[in-house]
Each structure stands twice: as C-alpha cells, then as structure tokens.
C-alpha distance (Angstrom), angle and dihedral (degrees) to the residues before:
residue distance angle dihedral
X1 . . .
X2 3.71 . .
X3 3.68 97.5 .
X4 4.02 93.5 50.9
X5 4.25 87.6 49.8
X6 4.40 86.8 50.6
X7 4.09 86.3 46.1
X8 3.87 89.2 50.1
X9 3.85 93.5 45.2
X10 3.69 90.8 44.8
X11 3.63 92.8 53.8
X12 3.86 94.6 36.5
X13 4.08 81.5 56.1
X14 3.71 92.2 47.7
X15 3.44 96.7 60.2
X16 3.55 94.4 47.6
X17 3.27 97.2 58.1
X18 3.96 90.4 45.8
X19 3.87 87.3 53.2
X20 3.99 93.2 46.3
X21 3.86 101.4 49.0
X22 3.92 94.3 27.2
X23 3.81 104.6 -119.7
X24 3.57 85.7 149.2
X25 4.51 99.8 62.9
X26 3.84 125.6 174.7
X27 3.69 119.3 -144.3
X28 3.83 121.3 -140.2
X29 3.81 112.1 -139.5
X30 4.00 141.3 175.0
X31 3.74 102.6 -137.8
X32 3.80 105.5 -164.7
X33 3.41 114.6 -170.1
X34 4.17 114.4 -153.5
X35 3.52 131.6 -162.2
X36 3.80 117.2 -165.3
X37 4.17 104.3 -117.8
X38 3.82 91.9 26.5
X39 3.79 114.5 139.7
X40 3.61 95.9 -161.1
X41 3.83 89.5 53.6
X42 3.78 99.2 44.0
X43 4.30 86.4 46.3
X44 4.11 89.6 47.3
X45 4.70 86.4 44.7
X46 4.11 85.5 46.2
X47 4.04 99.7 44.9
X48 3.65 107.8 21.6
X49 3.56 103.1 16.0
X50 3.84 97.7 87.9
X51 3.82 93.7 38.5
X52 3.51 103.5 49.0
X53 3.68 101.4 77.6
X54 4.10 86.7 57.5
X55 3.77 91.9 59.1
X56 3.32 130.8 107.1
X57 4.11 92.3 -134.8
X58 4.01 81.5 57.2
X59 4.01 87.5 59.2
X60 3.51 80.9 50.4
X61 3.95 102.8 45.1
X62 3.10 122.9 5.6
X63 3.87 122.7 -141.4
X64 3.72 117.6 -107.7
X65 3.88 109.2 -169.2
X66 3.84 119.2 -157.7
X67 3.61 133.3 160.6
C-alpha cells in the first residue's frame, strides 16, 4: 500500500513540475482547409493571402494550409 501512495505522489509531483516550468506547451495555429475550385479560398489566397504573414495575429498563429 505504501509503494502505490509513493507512485501516486511521484506522479502527482511530476505533473506539477510539468505544469510550473511548461514542459508540456500548446501551439496556436490557423488551420485553413482548401479545396481546389473553391471561391472562398481563391478570394481569402488573392486578398489576405499575401498580408497575412505581416500580421500581428500571424505572430500569434501561424497559418497551416491543408487541403
């Protein structure tokens, strides 16, 4: 019983210290999803497409493109 309450305060200690000095990070993305013919996607590549990367929502999340 001893050695399942040192397991649980070793992982309860773990995690702690993966919260507290952020070994565990989430990454903030724009996940764009194209579609070859799509007028919505060819207006957003025309208009916003060369700007985006400037912004300072792109510093922020980055766009991922897939189709």
């Amino acid at each position: 019983m001893r050695f399942y309450r040192f397991i649980a305060r070793a992982m309860l200690a773990l995690a702690l210290f993966a919260s507290l000095f952020g070994v565990a990070r989430a990454e903030t993305l724009l996940i764009m999803f194209d579609s070859e013919g799509c007028p919505y996607c060819e207006q957003w590549t025309e208009e916003i497409g060369p700007i985006y990367p400037k912004t300072e929502e792109a510093a922020i999340a980055p766009l991922l493109r897939m189709d």
